[in-house]
N, C-alpha and C positions, 0 to 999 in steps of 0.2 A: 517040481513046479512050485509046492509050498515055499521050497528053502531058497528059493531064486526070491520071491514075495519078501520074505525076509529078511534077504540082507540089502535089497534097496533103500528103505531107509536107511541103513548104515552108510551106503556107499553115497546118498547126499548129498554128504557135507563132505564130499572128499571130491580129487581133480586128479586125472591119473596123467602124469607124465614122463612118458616112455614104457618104464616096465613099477613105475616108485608111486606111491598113493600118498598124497597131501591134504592137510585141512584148507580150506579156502577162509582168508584171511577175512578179521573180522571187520566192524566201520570205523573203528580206532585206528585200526591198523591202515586202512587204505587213506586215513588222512580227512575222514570225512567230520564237519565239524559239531563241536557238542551243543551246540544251542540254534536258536532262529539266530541269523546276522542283523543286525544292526548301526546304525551310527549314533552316537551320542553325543552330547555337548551341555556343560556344566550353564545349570542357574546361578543368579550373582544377586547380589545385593548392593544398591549405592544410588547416587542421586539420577533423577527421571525426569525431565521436564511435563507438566501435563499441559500437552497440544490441542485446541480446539480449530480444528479444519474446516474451511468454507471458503467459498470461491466469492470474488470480489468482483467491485471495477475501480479503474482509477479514474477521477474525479480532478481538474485543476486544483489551487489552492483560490486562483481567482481568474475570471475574467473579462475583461473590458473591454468594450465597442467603441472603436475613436469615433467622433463624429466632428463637423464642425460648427461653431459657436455663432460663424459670420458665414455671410455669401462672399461670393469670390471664385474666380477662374483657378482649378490650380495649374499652378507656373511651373510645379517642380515635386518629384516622387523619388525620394533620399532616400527611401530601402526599396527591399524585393521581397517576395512572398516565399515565408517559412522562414525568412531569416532572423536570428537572435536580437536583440535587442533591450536597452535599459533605459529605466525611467529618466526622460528628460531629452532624449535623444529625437534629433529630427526628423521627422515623418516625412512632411508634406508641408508645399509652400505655396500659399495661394498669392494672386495678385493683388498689392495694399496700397498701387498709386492711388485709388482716386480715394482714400481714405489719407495716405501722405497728404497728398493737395487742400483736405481739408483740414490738417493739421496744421499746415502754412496759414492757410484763410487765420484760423481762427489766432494763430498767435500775433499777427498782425492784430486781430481785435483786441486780443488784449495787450499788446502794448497802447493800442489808443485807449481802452479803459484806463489801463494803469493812468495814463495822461489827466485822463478827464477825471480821475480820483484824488490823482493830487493837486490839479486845481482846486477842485469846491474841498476839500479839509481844508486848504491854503483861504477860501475867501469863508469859510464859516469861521477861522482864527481870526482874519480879519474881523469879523462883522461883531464877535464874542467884545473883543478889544475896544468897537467903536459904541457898542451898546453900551462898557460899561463908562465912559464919557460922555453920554448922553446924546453922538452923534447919531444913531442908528435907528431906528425904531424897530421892535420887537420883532414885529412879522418878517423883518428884512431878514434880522438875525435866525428865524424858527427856517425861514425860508432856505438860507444858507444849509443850517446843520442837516435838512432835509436831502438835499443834493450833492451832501457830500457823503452820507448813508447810500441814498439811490447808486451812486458812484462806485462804492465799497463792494454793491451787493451785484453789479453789472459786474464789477474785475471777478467777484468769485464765480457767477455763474460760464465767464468765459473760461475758467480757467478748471470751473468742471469738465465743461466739453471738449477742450485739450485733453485733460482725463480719460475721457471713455474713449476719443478718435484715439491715443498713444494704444489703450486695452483692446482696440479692433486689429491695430497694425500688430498687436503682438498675437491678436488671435489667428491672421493670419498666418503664422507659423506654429502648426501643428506639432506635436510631441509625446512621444507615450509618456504616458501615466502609470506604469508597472513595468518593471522586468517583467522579459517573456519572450514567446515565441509568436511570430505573426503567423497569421493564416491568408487565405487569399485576400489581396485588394481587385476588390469590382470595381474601381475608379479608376482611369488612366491621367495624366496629366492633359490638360486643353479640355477637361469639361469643368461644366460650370455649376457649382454643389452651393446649397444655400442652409441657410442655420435653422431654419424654420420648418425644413422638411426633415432633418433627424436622418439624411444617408446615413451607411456606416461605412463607412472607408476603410477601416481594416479592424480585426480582431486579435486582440495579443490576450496569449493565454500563458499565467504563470504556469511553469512545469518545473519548478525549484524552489521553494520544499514543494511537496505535491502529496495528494490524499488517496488512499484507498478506503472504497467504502463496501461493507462487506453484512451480511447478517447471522446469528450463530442461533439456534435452538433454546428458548426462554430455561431452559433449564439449566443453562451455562452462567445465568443472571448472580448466583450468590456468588462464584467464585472471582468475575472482571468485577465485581463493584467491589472485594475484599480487595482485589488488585489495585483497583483505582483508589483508595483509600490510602494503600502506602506508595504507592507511585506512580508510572505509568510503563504499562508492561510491554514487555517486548511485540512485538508484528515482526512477521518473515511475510514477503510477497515473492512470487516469478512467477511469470507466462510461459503455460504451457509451451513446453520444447527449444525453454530457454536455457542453456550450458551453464550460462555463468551463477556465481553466485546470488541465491536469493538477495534480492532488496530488505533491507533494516529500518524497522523504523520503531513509532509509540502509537499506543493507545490512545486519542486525545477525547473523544468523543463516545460517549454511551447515550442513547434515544431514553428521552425520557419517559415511554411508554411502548411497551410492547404491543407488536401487531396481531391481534387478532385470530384473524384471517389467517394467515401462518404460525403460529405462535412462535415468532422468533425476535430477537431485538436488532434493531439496525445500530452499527458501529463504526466509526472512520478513523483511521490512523495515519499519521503525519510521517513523509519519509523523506529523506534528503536526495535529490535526485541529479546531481549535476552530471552524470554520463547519459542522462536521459535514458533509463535501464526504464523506465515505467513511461507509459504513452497513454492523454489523457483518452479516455474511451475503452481503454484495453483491457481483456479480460484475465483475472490473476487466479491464481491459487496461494489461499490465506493461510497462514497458521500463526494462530495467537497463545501464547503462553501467560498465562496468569500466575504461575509461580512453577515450582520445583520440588519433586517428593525427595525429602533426604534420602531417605530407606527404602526405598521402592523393591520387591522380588521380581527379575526378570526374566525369562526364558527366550529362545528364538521361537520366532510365530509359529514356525511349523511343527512346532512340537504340541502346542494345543490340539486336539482332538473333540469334536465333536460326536456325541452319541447320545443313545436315546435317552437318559437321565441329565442329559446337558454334557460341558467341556470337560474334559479330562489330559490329563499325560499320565507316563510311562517312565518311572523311577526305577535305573536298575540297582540294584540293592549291590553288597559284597560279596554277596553270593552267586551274583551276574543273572539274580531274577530281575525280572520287570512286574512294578509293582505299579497297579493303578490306582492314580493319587485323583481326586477330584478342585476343580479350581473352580476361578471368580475370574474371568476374564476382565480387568478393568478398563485398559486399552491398548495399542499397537501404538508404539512410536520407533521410529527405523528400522523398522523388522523385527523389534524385540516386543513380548507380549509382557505387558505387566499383570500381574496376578494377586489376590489372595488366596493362598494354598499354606498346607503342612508341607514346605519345601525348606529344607535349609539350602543357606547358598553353596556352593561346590557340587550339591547333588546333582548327579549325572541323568537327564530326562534323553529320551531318544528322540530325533528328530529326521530319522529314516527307517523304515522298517513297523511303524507303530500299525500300520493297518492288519496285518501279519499275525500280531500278538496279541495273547491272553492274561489276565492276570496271573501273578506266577510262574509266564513263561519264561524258558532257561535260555539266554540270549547269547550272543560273543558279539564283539565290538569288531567293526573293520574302519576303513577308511573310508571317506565320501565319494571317493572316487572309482569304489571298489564293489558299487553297486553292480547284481545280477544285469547285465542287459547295459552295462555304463548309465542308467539313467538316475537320476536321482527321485528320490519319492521323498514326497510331501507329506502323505496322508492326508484326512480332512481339514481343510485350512481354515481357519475359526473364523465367524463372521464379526467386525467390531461393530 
């Protein structure tokens, strides 16, 4: 019974097959691997835009309320609602006969002014002539030059109101005043709109160039005003679950005092809009660049880690440890985290596997694709 006791440990590590005793193979040997797995992906070094994100609206560049200047029926509605249109272009045509008719009246008046104006010049030359040969007496002659003034001052005044009747017949035809886009006309043709009540008969809203206006955190103040100094810095705008390319445009506008209440600064930038990609009223997602870090250290975001001393990653060394390096999160742009860290560029951080690991731990590298379960892991994903 002792010697039975005995030799069980020995027999262990042993596998009997048939009548032959075997050692059982060790975790080398069945293929099993020498570290935690992991994925890794090399930090870099090179230039990094620095992004200030904030959600905007867009804002026309201008808008103007046609109205009209005169009363009048109108006769005639030369566009339709929401259609394009440019400055100078026919609206609307109200009725201008009985403003014609009294441009007739009055130029018949003043061809008989003109008449009675060069009579008395004609008898004040006369009367000038017979004064100075003694035929005349004074008052005749004072009398003359007066009615030939009187005369003078009737032809202009007829021929101001020529004037302003020709400026009514022209106000009768309406016209924008901007390129734009019309919005609804409340007005149909056959009513009757007057100048003195201020309708508005249509509204044209420039939408080319066109503005977003946006606000960013007062703390973002030193680096758009360094901006604005040497130029004007780039705007990217698109709406939410737009495909196409963001909108381009400039910085043109910084508030000249920050709000309070929020503490943030209000800011509008000018964009070229001729596919109408921006819609005034519509809600954007902003990114303003005020310059470009030459030398920026980057990692992908998922490599950052979060723990109770703050942000970290996982540098695997030559020796295929992972060494825990501590960062400076500075910010996320396109998935890549910029940092200040003891990182040179090419160093290999992990960016699957990192919840797993210890300082020091002994890792092997696989594919991304080659995660336990197909899934891929993140880890803690940094908050910007």
């Amino acid at each position: 019974m002792k010697a039975s006791r005995a030799l069980f440990p020995m027999l262990a590590g042993l596998a009997v097959t048939g009548l032959f005793l075997h050692p059982l193979p060790s975790l080398a040997q069945q293929g099993a691997p020498q570290g935690l797995p992991v994925v890794t992906s090399p930090a870099s070094r090179g230039p990094v835009p620095l992004e200030i994100t904030a959600n905007g609206t867009v804002v026309a560049e201008a808008t103007v309320a046609v109205r009209s200047r005169v009363d009048g029926q109108i006769r005639e509605v030369h566009v339709q609602e929401g259609q394009q249109v440019t400055r100078g272009q026919v609206l609307f045509t109200l009725d201008s006969r009985m403003a014609e008719a009294q441009l007739a009246q009055q130029e018949a008046q003043m061809a008989r002014d003109r008449a009675l104006a060069t009579r008395a010049r004609a008898d004040a030359t006369r009367y000038a002539s017979l004064r100075g040969e003694g035929f005349a007496a004074a008052q005749r002659f004072e009398q003359a030059q007066a009615d030939a003034a009187a005369a003078d001052a009737n032809l202009k005044a007829t021929e101001a109101l020529m004037a302003q009747t020709r400026l009514t017949i022209d106000y009768a035809t309406i016209r924008a005043e901007a390129d734009g886009r019309l919005g609804a006309l409340p007005v149909d043709a056959g009513n009757l709109v007057r100048g003195s009540e201020g309708t508005v008969l249509a509204t044209i809203t420039q939408t080319d160039p066109i503005q977003v206006q946006f606000a960013v955190p007062e703390r973002w103040l030193p680096e758009i005003t360094e901006a604005m100094a040497k130029g004007q810095p780039n705007v990217t705008a698109r709406a939410p679950g737009d495909r196409h390319k963001p909108a381009e445009g400039k910085l043109v506008f910084v508030d000249s005092q920050v709000d309070t209440t929020s503490g943030t600064i209000s800011l509008k930038a000018r964009f070229p809009n001729p596919e109408n990609q921006l819609w005034p009223g519509q809600y954007v997602n902003v990114v303003l660049v005020p310059r470009v870090e030459p030398d920026a250290l980057s990692v992908p975001v998922q490599a950052v880690q979060t723990g109770a001393d703050g942000r970290f990653v996982y540098v695997v060394d030559a020796e295929n440890h992972a060494r825990r390096k501590a960062v400076e999160l500075k910010r996320v742009v396109n998935g890549r985290a910029v940092l200040a860290a003891e990182i040179q560029a090419g160093d290999k951080v992990v960016i699957e596997g990192a919840q797993i690991l210890s300082d020091g731990a002994r890792v092997v590298e696989r594919g991304p694709n080659n995660a336990p379960g197909g899934g891929r892991s993140a880890g803690n994903r940094p908050q910007s």
